[in-house]
N, C-alpha and C positions, 0 to 999 in steps of 0.2 A: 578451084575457082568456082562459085556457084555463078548456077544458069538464073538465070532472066525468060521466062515464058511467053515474056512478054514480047521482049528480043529474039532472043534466039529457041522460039517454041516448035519450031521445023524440023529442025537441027536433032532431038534428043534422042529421034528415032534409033538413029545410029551410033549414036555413044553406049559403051560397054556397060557401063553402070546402072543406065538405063531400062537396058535388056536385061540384064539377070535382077532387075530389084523383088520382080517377084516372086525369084526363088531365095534371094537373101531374108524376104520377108518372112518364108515360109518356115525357113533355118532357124532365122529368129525366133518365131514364136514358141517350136517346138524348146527351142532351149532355156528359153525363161519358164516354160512350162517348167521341166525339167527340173531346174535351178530353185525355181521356187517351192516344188512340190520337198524337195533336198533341205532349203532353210526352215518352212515349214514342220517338216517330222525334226529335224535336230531343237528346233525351239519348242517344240511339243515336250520334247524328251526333257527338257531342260528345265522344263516349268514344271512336270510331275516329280523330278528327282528333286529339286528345291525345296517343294515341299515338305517331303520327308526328309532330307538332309541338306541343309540349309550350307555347312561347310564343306560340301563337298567339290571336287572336283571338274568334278562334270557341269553344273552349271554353267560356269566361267567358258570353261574349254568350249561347249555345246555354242551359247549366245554367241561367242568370235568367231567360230567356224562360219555359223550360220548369218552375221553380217557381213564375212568373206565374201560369201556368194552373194548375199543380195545386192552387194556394191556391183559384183560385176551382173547380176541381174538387171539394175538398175542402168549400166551402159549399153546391155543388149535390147532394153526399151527404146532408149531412146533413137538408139540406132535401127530397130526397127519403125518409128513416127521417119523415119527419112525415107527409109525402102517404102514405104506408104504414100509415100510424097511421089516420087521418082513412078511409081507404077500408076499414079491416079495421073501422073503427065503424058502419058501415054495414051490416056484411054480418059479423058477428061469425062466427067458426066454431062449429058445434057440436059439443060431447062426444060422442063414440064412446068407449061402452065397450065392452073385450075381454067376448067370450063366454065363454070359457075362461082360465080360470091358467093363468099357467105351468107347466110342470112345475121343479120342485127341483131343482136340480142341488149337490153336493157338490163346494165348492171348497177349495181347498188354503190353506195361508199365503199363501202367492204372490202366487195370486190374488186373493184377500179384501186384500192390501196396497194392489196395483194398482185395485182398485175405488173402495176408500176413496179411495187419493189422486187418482183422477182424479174422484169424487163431489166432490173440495173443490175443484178447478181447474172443473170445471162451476161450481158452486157461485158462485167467483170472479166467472168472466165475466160470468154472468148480472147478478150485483151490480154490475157496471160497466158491462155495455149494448154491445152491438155501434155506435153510433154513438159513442160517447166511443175507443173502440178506436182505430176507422176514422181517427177526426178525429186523434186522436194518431200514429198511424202515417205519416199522408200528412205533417201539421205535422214530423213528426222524420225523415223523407225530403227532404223540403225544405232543413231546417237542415244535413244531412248532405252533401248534393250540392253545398250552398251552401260549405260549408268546404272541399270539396274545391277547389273551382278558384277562390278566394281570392288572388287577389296582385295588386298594385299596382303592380307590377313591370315588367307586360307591354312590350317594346317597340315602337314606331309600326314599323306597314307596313301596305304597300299590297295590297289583296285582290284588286285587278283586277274581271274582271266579276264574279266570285261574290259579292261585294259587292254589284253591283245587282239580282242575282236574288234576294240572301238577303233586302233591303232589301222589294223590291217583294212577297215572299211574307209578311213579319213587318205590313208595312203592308193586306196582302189579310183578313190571319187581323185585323188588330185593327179594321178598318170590322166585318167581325163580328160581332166581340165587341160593337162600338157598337151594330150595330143590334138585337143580343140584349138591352145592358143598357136601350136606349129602350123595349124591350117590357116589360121588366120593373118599368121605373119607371113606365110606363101603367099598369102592372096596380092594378085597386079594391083596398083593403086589405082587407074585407070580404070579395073573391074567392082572394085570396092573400095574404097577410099579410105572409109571409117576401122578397115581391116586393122590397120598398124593399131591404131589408140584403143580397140578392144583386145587386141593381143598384149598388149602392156594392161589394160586393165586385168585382165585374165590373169595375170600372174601374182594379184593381190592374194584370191582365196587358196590359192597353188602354193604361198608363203605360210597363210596361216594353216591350213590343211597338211601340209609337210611339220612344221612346230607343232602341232597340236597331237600328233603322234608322237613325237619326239618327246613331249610329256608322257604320254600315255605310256611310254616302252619303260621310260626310266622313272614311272613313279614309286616311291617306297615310301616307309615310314622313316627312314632317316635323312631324307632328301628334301629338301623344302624348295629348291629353283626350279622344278616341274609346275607346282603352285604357281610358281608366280609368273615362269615365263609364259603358262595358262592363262593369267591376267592380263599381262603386259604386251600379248600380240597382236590383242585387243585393238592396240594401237592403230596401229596401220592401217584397217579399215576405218579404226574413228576418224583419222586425218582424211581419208577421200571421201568419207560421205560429207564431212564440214563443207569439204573444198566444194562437194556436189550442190548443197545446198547452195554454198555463196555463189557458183555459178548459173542454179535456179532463181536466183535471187536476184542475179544481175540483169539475166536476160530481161527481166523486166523493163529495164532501159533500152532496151534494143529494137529498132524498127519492125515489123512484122509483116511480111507481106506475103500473100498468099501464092501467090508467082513467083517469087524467088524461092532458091532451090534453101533448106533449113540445113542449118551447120550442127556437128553432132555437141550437144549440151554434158551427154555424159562422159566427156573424156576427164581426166586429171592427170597433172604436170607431177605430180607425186606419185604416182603409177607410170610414169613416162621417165622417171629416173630410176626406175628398178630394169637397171641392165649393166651389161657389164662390157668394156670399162663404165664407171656411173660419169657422165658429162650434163652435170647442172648448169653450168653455166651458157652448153649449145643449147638446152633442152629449152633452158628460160630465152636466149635469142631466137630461137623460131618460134616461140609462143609469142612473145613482142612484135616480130616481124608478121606471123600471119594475124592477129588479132589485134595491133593495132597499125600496123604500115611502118613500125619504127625497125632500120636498120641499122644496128651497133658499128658493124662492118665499115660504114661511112662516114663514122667519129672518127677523129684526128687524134681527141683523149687517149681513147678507148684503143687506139696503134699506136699510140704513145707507151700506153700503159701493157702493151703485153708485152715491146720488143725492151724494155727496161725490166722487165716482171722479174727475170734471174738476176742481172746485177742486187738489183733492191731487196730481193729474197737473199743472196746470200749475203751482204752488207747485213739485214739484220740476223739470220743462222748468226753469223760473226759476233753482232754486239750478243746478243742472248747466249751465246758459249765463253763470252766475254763475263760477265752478268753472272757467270755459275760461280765464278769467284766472291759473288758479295753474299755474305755468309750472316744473317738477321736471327740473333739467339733470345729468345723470347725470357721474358724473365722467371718465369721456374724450370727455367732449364740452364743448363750448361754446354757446351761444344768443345770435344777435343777434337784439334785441328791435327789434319794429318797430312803430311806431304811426303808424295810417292810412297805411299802404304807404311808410311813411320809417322807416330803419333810426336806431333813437337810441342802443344802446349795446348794446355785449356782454357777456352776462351769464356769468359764471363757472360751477362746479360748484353746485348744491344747488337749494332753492328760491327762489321768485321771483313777486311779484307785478305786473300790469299789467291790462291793460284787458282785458274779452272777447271772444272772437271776435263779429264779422272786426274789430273797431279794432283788437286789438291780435295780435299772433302771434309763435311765436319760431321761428326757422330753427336748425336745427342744424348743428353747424360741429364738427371732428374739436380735440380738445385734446391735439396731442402724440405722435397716435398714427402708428408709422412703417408704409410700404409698402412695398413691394419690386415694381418695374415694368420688363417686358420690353420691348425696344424693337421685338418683333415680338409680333402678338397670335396666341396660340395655337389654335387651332379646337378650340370646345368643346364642339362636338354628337359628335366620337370615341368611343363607349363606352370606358370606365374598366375593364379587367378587375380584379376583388377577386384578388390574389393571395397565398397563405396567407406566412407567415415562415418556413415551412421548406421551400419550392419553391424552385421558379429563378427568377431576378430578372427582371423584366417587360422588356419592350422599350424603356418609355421610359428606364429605367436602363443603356443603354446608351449610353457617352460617348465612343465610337469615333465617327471622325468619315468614316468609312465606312456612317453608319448616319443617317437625316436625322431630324430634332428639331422641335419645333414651336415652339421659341423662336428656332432660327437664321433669320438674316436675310444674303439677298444684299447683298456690296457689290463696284462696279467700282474698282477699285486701278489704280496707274500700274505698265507694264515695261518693261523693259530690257533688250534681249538683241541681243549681235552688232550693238551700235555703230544699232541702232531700237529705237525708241518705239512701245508697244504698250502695250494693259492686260489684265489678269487679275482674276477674279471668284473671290472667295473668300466662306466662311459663314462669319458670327459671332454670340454672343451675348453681348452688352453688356444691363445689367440696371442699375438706377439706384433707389437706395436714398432715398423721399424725406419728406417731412410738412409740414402746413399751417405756415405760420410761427406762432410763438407770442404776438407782438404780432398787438391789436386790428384792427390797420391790414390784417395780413397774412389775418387770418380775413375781414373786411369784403371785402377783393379778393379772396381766393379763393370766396365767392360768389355776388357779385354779378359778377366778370372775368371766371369763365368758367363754361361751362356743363358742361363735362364735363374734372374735372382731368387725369386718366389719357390723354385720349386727347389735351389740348395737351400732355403731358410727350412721348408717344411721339411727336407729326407733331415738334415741335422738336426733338427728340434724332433723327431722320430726317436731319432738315435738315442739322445737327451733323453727323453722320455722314457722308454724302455727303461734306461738306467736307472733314471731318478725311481721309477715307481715301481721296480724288481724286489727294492730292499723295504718296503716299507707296507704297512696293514690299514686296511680299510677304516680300521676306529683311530690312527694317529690322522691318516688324509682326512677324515672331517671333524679332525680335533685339532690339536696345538701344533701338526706336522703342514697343516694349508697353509699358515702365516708367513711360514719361512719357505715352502715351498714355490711359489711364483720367481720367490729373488734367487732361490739356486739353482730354478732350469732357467733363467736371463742370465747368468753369471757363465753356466755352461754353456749354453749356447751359441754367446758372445764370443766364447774363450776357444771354440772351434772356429766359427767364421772368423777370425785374426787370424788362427793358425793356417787355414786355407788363403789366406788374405782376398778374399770377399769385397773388403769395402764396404761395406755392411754395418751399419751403425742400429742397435736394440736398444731402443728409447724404455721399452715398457714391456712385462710378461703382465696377459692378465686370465686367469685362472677364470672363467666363466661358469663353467660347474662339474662334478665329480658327484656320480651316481651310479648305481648299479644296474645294468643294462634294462633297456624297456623291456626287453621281453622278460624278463624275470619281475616284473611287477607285479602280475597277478603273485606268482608265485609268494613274492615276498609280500605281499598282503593277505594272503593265507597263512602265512608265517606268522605275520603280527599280531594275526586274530586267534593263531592257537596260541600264542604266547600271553594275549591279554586273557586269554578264554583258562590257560594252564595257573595264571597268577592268581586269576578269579577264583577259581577253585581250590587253590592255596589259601588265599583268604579268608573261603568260606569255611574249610575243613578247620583252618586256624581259631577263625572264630567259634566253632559248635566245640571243638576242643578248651578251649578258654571256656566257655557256657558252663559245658560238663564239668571241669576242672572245679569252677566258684559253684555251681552245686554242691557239688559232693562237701568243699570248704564247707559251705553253708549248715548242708548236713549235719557232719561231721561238730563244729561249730555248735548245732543248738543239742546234736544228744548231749555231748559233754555240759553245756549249761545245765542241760534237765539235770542230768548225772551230777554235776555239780549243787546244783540244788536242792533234790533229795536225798544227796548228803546230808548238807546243811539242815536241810529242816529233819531227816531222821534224827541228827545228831540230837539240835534244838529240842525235839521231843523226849529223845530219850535225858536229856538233860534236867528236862522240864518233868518227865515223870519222878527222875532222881531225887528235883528238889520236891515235888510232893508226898512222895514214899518217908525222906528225909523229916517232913512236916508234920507225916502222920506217925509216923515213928513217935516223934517229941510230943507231939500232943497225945499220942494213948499212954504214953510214959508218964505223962501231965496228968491227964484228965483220967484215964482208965475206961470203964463200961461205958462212962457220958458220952463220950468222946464217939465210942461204937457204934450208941445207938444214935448219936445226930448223925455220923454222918449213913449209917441206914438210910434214917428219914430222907435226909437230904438224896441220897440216890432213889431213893423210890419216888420222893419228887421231880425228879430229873427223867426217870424213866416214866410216869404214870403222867407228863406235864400236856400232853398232846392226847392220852387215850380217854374214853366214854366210861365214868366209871359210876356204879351202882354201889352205896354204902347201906349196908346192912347191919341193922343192930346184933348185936345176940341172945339181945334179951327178947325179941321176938317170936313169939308162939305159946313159948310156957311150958314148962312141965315135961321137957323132954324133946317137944313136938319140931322138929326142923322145918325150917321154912321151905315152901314150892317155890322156885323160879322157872318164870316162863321167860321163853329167850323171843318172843313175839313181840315186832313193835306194833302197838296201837295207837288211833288217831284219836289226838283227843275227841272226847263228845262237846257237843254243842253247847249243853247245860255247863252252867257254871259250875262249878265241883264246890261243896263246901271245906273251907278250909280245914274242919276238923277230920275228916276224914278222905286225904291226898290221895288221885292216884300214877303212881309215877310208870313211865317208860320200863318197861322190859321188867314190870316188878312182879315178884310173887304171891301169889292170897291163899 
């Protein structure tokens, strides 16, 4: 019940509450101290690790712990503004009045603006209370730190030891907390009143501090619910600062008087259901009852409705165990109905009635729907990169078979090379397009025949496979053996799941591709280059050989011509001397000495036709005297020479 000071301000002396508020005051403050110096270093920590590691753990983890605490920081304020109250009633201050006025002073527009308006912002806050402030501010820090590091996202890994130091320090702070909120829950109501509703608050950051190790011990890389239940504890104090605010938020409605005694603002009804057994429904009738005067207890409804609460409870238990009998088969599906664990009939699309659970139940069964199945299973713990439509195409889109795929599968192949028997290992992705058969018979075997379809399609098409591609060579698989191979491992395949009676229906094989493993690419591109690099050099040597070869032809070819033609023209000559020997023969037979001495002449003309010749008479000199010749040429002289007596070139005197 709050005091009146006004009424009964004689009185307080002696009430318990009264008496120790100064030490509640004192308690108080050391542990918000405390509390906050706690939220403070975990948000410090939180904001340098973010930095550097953006996905990390510790963020998320750090901000919840640390709005743990300040939620209940936040009720040890408020609950200290009461203890503050309660010992200023005690010991009231008294009025001092100034001796003296002021002196006047002569202010300007300005100034007189500035007065006024900060006269109505005083004004303001007063009207709203430094504890409604307080409690809102810490409440809208809380929500604010919480949306930052928000995401669901986070991926599993391993923290190593910082994990069990952060573990063993979140689990130090929250025994703590324990044994702070045991004292608080001891406390007489009488002595402290506010004791109960911060003992229940007290057990918020006790909640997340307890989970938030619980991550930390069991974080790994293959674990991803450490992640998130690091996000998701988050919770709990988002919900009490909301609640903190809205009840910041409310008091603003609320009468204000400085003589009555203040009611604690930071409690929450959401922190007041964390006990055990959990009773929401008392928790919300004394929050009703002490904060608005309403008691449930005094409805007629409200005893109507509890002492009918089990009849009406199990009447409906009854219709809704009733209700398991109606049996709603959506339409790509099918339902065999089974009664008392014997299947009696399959039930088509719509609804459906039978017996209720457990006599009667309906299994679902696929109507028609097709699948598409790899005969290698892909690893699906790989992160997925999101990659935008106007980037570069992701890696798994690459269908170069230089690059390895998570659908290819190894298979050993038969070879052949140089007259031995060997084998070669090639990758392929064969994929098998299939659905439950459409007849009853086919639903009924597929499942009760096997227990997991997908994974008898892929071990038989293994099997398949093996066989098919043991007998067969790498130059038929990507020749005229691909065409008909798709239709004879469907035919095989087919022809075991009937034999196992599966149920099983193989629409389509489709043969995706058949290559020889990535990692042998480099290899076999060094292969192709000494092969194109060996042909090249065939070629060239072929050709310099060819070169040489029409040489030597060529050769060969013009001596024989020469050879050939000075044949012919020896011959021709000799032919041609024949007929002039023949010629001259008849003519000195003919003619005699004439004949001789023309043809003399005639060679001596033939031979003397080109030389410098000097004719000499013989009658020259006279009387015995032989002629001098000088072999010296001279220039002519300048003078004209008379014709009677010439003198010639290289002549004699």
């Amino acid at each position: 019940m709050q005091v009146d000071l006004d009424v009964e301000g004689g009185q307080v002396a002696d009430w318990p509450r009264f008496q120790r508020a100064s030490l509640h005051g004192r308690r108080l403050r050391w542990k918000v101290l405390a509390l906050g110096s706690a939220a403070g270093v975990a948000w410090v920590l939180a904001f340098f690790i973010g930095l550097f590691s953006p996905l990390s753990l510790w963020p998320a983890l750090l901000v919840g712990q640390g709005a743990g605490l300040l939620v209940l920081l936040a009720g040890l304020q408020s609950a200290g503004w009461i203890a503050q109250w309660r010992s200023q009633a005690l010991a009231p201050p008294t009025d001092h009045l100034a001796s003296a006025e002021p002196a006047v002073v002569e202010l300007g527009w300005y100034e007189r603006l500035l007065e006024r308006l900060g006269a109505r912002w005083t004004g303001l806050l007063t009207h709203i209370g430094a504890p409604a402030l307080w409690l809102a501010g810490w409440a809208v820090l809380v929500l604010v730190s919480l949306a930052q590091v928000w995401n669901l996202a986070l991926p599993a890994a391993n923290l190593g030891t910082s994990a069990s130091v952060g573990a063993v320090l979140s689990l130090l702070l929250a025994f703590g907390l324990l044994v702070f909120e045991r004292q608080l829950a001891q406390q007489p109501a009488v002595e402290w009143p506010e004791a109960q509703a911060l003992a229940q608050l007290a057990r918020v950051p006790i909640i997340v501090l307890v989970l938030g190790a619980l991550c930390l011990l069991f974080a790994a890389e293959t674990s991803v619910w450490p992640a998130r239940l690091a996000v998701l504890m988050a919770v709990l104090p988002g919900l009490v600062a909301a609640e903190l605010l809205l009840r910041a938020v409310l008091s603003l409605f609320s009468p204000c008087r400085d003589t009555v005694e203040p009611t604690l603002l930071g409690r929450s009804v959401i922190a007041d259901l964390l006990r055990w057994p959990p009773q929401p429904l008392l928790a919300l009738q004394h929050e009703l009852h002490n904060r608005f005067g309403i008691d449930l207890r005094q409805i007629w409804a409200f005893s109507y409705m509890r002492r009918a609460f089990l009849p009406v409870l199990a009447v409906v238990a009854l219709v809704g165990w009733l209700l398991t009998g109606v049996h709603e088969v959506p339409l790509q599906e099918r339902g065999i109905y089974e009664r008392f664990g014997k299947p009696v009939e399959v039930f088509g699309p719509g609804l459906h009635v039978g017996l209720p659970w457990p006599w009667g139940r309906v299994l679902a069964v696929e109507n028609g729907v097709v699948h598409e199945l790899a005969s290698s299973v892909a690893d699906t713990r790989a992160p997925t990169d999101v990659v935008p439509a106007e980037g570069p195409a992701p890696a798994v889109a690459n269908r170069l078979w230089d690059a390895s795929h998570v659908n290819d599968k190894s298979q050993v192949i038969a070879s052949r090379r140089a007259e031995q028997e060997s084998f070669q290992i090639v990758n392929m992705d064969v994929r098998f397009v299939y659905r439950i058969g459409l007849t009853d018979a086919a639903a009924l075997a597929a499942t009760y025949n096997s227990a997991d379809v997908p994974t008898l399609i892929r071990s038989t098409a293994s099997r398949v496979l093996v066989h098919e591609f043991a007998s067969r060579t790498l130059d038929g698989l990507l020749g005229a053996d691909r065409v008909s191979l798709a239709d004879e491992i469907g035919r095989a395949v087919q022809a075991d799941l009937q034999a196992l009676d599966s149920g099983v229906e193989i629409l389509a094989t489709v043969v995706e591709a058949i290559h020889p493993p990535a990692g042998a690419a480099n290899a076999y591109h060094a292969v192709q280059a000494a092969q194109i690099g060996a042909q090249a050099l065939i070629s060239r040597e072929r050709g310099a050989a060819a070169e040489q070869t029409n040489q030597a032809q060529l050769q060969a070819s013009v001596a024989l011509d020469q050879a050939r033609a000075g044949a012919r023209e020896t011959d021709a000559s000799a032919q041609a001397a024949d007929l002039r020997f023949d010629a001259d023969r008849k003519a000195y037979a003919t003619a005699g000495h004439a004949f001789v001495l023309e043809r003399y002449l005639g060679q001596l003309s033939q031979g003397l036709g080109n030389a410098k010749l000097l004719i000499l008479d013989h009658r020259l000199g006279g009387s015995g005297n032989a002629p001098t010749i000088d072999l010296r040429t001279f220039t002519l002289p300048a003078d004209p020479v008379s014709p009677r007596n010439p003198v010639l070139p290289g002549a004699a005197h």
